[in-house]
MDAnalysis code that builds the backbone (N, CA, C; Angstrom):
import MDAnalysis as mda
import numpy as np

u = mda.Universe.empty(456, n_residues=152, atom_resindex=np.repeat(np.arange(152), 3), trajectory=True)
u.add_TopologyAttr("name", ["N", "CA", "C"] * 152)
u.add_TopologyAttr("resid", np.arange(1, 153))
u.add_TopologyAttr("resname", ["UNK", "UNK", "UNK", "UNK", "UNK", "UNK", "UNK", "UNK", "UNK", "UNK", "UNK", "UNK", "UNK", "UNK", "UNK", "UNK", "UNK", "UNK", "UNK", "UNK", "UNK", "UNK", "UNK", "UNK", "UNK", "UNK", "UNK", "UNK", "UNK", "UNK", "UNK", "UNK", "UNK", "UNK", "UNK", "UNK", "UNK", "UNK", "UNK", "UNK", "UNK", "UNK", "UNK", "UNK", "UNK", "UNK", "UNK", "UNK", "UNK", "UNK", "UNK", "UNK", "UNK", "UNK", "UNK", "UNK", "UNK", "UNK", "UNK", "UNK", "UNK", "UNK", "UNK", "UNK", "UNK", "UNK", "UNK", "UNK", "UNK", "UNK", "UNK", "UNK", "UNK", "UNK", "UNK", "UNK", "UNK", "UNK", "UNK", "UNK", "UNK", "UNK", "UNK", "UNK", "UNK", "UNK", "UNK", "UNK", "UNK", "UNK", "UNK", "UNK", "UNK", "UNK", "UNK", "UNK", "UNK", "UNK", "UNK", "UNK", "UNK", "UNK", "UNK", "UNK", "UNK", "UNK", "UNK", "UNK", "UNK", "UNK", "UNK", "UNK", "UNK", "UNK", "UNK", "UNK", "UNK", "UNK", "UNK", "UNK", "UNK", "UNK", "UNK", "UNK", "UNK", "UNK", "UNK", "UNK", "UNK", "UNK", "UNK", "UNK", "UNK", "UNK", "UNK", "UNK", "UNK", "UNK", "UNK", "UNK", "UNK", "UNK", "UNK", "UNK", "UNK", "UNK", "UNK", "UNK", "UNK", "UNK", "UNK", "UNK"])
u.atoms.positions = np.array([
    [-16.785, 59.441, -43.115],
    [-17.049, 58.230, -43.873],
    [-15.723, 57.595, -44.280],
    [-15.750, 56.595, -43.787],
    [-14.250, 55.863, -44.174],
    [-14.362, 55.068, -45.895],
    [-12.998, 54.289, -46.078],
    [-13.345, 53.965, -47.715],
    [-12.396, 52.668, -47.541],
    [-12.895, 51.622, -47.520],
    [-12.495, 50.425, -48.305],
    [-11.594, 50.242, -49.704],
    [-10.436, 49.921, -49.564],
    [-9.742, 49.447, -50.790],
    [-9.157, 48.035, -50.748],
    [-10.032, 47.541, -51.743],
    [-9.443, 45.949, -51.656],
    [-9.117, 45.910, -53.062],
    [-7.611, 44.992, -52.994],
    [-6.675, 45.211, -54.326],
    [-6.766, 43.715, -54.293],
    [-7.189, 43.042, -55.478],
    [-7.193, 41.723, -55.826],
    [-6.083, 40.772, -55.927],
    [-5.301, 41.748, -56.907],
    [-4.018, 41.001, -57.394],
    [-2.797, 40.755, -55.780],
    [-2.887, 42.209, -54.971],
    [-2.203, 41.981, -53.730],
    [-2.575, 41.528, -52.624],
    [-4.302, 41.106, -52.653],
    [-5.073, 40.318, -51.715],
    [-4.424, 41.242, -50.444],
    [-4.824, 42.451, -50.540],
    [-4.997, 43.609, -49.520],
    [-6.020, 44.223, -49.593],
    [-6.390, 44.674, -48.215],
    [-7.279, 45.479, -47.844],
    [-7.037, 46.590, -47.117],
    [-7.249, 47.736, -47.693],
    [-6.713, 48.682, -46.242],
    [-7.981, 49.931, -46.238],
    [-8.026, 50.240, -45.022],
    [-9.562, 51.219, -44.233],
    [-8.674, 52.501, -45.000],
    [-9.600, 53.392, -45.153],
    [-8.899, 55.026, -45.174],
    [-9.868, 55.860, -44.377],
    [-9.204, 56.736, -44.212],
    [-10.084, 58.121, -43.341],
    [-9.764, 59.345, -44.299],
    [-10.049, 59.665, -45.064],
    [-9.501, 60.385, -45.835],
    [-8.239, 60.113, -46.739],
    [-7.293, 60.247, -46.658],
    [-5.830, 60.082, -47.127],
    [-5.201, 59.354, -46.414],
    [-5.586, 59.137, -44.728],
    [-5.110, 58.605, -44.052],
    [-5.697, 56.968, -43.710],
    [-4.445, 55.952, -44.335],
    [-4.931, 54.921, -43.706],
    [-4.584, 53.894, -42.286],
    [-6.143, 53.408, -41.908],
    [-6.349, 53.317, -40.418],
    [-5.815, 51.651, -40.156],
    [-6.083, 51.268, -41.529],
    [-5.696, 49.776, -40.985],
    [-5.251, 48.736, -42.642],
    [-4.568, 47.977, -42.610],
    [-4.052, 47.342, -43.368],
    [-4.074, 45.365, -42.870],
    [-5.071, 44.661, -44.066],
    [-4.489, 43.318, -43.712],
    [-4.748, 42.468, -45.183],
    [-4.121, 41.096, -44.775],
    [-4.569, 40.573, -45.725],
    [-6.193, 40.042, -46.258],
    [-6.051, 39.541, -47.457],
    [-7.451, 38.889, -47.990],
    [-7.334, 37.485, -48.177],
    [-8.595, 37.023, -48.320],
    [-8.779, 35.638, -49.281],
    [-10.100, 36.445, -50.335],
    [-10.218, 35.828, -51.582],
    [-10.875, 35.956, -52.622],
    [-11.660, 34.707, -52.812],
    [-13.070, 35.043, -53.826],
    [-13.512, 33.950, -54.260],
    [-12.275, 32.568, -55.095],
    [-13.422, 31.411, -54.582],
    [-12.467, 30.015, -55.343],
    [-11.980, 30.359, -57.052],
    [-12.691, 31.600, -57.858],
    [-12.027, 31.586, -58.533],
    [-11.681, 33.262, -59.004],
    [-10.506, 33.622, -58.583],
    [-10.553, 35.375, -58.436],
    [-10.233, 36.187, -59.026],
    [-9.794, 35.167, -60.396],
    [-9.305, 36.853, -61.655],
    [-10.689, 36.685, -62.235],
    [-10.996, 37.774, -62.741],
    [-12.007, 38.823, -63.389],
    [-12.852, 38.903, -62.288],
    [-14.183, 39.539, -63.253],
    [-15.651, 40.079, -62.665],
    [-16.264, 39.040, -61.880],
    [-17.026, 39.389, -60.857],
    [-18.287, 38.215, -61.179],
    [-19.592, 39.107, -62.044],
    [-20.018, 37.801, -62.562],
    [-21.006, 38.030, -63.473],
    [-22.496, 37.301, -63.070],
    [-21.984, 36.310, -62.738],
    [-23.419, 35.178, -62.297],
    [-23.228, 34.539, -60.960],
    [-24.480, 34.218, -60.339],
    [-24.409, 33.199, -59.167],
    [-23.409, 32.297, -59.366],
    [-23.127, 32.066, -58.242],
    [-22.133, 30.566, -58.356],
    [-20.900, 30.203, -59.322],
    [-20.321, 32.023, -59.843],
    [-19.030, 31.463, -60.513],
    [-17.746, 31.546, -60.027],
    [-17.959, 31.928, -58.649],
    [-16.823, 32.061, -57.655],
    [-16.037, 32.767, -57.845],
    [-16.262, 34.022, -58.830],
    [-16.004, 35.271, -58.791],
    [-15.878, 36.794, -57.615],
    [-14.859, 37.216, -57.237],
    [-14.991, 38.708, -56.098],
    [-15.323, 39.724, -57.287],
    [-16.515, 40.387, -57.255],
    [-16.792, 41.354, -57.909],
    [-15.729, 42.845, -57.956],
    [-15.562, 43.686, -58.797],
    [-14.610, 44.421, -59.082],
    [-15.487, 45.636, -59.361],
    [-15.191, 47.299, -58.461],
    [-16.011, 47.845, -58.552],
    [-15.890, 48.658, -57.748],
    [-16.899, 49.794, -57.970],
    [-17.251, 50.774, -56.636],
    [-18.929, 50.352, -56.244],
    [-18.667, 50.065, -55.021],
    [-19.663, 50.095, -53.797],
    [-19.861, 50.009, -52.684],
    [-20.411, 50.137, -51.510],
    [-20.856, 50.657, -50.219],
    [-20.931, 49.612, -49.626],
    [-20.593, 49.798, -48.339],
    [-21.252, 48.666, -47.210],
    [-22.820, 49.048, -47.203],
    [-23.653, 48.038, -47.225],
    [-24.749, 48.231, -47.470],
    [-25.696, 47.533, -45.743],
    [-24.623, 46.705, -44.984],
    [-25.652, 46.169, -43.942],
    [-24.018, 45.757, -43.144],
    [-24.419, 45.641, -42.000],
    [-23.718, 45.191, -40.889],
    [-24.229, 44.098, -40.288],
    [-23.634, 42.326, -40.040],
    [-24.412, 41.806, -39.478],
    [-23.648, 41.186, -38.334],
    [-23.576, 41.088, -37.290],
    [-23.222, 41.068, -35.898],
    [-22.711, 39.393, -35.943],
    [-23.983, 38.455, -36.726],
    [-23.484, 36.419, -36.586],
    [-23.830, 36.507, -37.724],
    [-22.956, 36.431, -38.849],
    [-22.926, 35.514, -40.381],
    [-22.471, 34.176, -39.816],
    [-22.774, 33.727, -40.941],
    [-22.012, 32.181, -40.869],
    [-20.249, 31.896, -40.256],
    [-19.594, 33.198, -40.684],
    [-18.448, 32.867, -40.355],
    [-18.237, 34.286, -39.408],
    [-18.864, 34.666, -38.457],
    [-18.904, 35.752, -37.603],
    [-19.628, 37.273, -38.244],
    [-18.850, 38.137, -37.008],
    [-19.448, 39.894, -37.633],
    [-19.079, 39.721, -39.161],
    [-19.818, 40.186, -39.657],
    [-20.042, 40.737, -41.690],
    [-20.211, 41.899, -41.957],
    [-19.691, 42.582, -42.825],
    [-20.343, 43.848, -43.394],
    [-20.775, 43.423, -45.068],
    [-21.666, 43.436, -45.648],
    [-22.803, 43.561, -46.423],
    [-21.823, 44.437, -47.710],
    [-21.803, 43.859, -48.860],
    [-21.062, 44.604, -49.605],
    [-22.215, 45.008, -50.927],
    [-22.505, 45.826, -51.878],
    [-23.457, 46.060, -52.113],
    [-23.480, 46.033, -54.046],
    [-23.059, 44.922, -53.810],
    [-22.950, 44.150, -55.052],
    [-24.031, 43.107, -55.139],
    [-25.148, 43.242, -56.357],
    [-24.836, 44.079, -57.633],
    [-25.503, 45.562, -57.890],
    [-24.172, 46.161, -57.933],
    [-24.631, 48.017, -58.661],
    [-25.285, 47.848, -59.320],
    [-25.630, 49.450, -59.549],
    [-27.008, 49.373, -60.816],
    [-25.807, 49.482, -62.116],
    [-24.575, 49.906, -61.873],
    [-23.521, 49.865, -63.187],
    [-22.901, 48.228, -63.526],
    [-23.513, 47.341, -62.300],
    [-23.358, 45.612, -62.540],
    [-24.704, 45.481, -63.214],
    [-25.798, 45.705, -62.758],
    [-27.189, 45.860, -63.378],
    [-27.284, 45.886, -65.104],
    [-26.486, 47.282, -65.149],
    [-26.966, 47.892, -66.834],
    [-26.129, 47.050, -67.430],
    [-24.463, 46.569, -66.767],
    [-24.056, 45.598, -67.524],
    [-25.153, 44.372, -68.267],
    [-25.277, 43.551, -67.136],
    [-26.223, 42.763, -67.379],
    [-27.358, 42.804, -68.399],
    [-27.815, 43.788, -68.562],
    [-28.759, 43.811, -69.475],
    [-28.363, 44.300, -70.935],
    [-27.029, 44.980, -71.249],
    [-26.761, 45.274, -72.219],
    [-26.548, 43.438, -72.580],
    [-25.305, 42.996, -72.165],
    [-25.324, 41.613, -72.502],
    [-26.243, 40.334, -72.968],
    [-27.410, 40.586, -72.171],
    [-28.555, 39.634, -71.713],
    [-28.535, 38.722, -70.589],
    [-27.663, 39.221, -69.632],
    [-28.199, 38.392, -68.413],
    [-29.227, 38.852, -67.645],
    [-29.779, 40.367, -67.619],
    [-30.751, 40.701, -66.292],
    [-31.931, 41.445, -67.510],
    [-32.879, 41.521, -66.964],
    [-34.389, 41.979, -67.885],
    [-34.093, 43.503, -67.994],
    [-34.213, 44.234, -68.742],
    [-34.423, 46.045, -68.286],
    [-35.138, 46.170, -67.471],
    [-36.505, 44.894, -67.397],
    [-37.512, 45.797, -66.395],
    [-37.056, 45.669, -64.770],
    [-35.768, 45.327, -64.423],
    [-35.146, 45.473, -62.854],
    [-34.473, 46.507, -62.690],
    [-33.880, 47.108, -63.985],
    [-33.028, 48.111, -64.054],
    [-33.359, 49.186, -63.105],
    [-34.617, 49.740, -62.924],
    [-35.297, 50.677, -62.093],
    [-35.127, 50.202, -60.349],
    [-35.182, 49.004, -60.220],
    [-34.905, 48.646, -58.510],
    [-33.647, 48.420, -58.356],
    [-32.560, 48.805, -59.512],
    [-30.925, 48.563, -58.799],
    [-31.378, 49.860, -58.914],
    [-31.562, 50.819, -59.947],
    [-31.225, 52.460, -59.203],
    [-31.700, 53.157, -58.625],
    [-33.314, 52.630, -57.757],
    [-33.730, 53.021, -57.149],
    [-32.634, 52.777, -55.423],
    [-32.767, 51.591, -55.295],
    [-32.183, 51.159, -53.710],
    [-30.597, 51.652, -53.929],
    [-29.692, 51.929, -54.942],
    [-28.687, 52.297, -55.170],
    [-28.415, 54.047, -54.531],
    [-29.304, 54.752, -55.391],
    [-29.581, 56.346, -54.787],
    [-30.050, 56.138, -53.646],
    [-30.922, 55.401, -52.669],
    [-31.252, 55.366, -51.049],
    [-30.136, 54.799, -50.166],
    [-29.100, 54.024, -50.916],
    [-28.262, 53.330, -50.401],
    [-28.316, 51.838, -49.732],
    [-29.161, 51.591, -50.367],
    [-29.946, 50.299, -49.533],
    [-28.792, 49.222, -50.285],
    [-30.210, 48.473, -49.364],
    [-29.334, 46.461, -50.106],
    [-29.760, 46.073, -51.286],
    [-28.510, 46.021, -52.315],
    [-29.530, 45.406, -53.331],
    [-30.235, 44.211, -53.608],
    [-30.638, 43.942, -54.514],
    [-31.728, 42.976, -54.945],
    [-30.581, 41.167, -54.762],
    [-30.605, 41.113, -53.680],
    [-29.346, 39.600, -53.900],
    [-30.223, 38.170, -54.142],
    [-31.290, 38.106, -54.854],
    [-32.116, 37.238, -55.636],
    [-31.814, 37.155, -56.986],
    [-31.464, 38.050, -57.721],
    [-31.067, 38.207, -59.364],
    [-29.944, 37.172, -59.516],
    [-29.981, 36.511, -61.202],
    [-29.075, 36.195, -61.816],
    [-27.721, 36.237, -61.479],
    [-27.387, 37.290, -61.266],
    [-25.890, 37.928, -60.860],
    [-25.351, 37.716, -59.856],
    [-26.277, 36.982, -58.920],
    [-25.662, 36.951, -57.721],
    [-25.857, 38.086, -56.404],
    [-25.275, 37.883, -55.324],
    [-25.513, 38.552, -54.485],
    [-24.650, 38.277, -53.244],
    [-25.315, 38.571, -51.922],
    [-24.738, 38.163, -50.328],
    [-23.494, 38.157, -50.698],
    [-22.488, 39.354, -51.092],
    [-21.120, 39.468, -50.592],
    [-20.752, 40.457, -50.208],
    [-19.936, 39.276, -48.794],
    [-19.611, 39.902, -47.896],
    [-17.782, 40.077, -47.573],
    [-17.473, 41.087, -46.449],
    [-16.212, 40.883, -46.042],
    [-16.490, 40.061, -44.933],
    [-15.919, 39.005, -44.260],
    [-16.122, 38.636, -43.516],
    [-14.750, 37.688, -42.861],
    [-14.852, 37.037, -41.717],
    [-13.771, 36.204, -40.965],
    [-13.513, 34.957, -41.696],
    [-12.709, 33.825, -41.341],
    [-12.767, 32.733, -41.525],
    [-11.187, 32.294, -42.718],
    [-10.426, 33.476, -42.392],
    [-9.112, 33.379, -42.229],
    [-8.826, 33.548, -43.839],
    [-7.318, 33.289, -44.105],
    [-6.809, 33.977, -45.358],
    [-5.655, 33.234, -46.020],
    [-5.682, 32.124, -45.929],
    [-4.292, 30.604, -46.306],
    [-4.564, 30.691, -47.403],
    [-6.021, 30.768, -48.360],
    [-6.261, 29.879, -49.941],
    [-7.578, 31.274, -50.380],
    [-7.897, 31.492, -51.681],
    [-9.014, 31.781, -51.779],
    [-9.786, 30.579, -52.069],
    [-10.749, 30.882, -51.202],
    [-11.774, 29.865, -51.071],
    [-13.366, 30.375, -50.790],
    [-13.386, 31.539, -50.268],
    [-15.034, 32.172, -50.568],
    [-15.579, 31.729, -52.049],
    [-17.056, 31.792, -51.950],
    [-17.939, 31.637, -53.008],
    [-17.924, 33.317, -53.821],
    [-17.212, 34.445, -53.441],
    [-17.051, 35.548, -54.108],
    [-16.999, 36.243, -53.033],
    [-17.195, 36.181, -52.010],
    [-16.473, 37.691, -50.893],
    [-15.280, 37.753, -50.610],
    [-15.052, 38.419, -49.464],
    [-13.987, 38.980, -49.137],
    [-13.354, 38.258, -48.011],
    [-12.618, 37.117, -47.481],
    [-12.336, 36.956, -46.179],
    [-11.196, 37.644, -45.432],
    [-11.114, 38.255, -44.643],
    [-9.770, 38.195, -43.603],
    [-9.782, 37.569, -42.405],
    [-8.916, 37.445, -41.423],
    [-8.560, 36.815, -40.361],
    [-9.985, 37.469, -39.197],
    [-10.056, 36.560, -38.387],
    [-11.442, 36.768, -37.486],
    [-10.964, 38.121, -36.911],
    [-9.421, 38.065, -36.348],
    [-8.749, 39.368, -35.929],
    [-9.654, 40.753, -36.439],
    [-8.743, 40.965, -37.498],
    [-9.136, 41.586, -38.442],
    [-10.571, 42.437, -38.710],
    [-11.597, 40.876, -38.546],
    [-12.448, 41.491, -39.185],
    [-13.219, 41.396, -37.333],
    [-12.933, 41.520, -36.539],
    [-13.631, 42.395, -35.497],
    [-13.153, 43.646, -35.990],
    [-11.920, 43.791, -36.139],
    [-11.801, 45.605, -36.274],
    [-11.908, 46.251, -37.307],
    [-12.339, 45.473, -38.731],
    [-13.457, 46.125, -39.160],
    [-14.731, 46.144, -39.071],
    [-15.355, 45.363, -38.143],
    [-16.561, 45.755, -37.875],
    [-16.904, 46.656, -36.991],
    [-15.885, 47.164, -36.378],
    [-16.025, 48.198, -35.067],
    [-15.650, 49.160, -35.913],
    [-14.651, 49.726, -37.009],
    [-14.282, 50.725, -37.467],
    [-15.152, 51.149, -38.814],
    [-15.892, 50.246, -39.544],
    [-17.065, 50.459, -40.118],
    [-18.207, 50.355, -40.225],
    [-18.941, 51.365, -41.239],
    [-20.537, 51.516, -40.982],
    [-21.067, 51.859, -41.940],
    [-22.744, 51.391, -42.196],
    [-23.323, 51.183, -43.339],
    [-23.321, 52.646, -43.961],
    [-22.609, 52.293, -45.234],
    [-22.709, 53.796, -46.031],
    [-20.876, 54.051, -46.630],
    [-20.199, 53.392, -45.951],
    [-19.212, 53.827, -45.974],
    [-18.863, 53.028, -47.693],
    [-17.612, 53.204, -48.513],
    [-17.099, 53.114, -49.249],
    [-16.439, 51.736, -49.398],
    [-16.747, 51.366, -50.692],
    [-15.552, 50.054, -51.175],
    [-15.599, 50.183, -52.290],
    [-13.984, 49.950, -52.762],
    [-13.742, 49.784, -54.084],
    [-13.269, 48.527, -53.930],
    [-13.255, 48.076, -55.067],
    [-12.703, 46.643, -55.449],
    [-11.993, 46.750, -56.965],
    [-10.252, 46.239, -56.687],
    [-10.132, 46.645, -58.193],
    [-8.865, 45.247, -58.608],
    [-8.835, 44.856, -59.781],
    [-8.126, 43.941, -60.424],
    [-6.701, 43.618, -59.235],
])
């Protein structure tokens, strides 16, 4: 199982295999990329531990991997605050322990992805972009289940 580390502040990404890492490139970030995301549409890259959750072969901007935001630890946020109901709390930690996709209909947002469509400006609505390069060879070198962190 490989592991995703994407560092915000250095708009890097690099694959690991253990200790060993397989590949290194740059990022673009959401249009707006210091802190959390919290809600749809604040153009926030979420910050965090979670999984590739789906692989998709034609996104909008080519191959995608499925990032699996929002956790059920984005979830409980939410509801301590008052953005999400308690009564969803049970379907982030249900599909969370199966590893599935989460719920990307909620408040909080959803559909982010790593994906192509190059790396000059952040300009995603909250994913991850790198160069089309790039992200063929992470889509060949990863697979649903595998690891991402995301950190400041």
């Amino acid at each position: 199982m490989k592991r995703i580390l994407i560092e915000k502040e250095k708009r890097l990404l690099t694959v690991y295999d253990g200790r060993q890492a397989l590949m290194q490139c740059a990022v673009a970030l959401g249009r707006e990329p210091v802190g959390h995301k919290l809600r749809e549409g604040d153009g926030k890259t979420p910050e965090g531990s979670y999984y590739i959750c789906l692989k998709r072969e034609n996104g909008k901007f080519g191959p995608a991997l499925g990032i699996s935001y929002p956790s059920f630890a984005d979830a409980v946020r939410a509801v301590d605050d008052g953005r999400l109901s308690a009564g969803l709390l049970p379907l982030f930690e249900k599909v969370e322990r199966k590893g599935e996709r989460p719920p990307w209909g909620s408040p909080l947002g959803g559909e982010i992805y790593i994906h192509g469509g190059g790396t000059g400006r952040d300009w995603t609505a909250g994913c991850v972009a790198v160069s089309n390069e790039n992200m063929a060879k992470l889509f060949a070198l990863c697979h649903v289940g595998d690891r991402v962190e995301i950190s400041r």
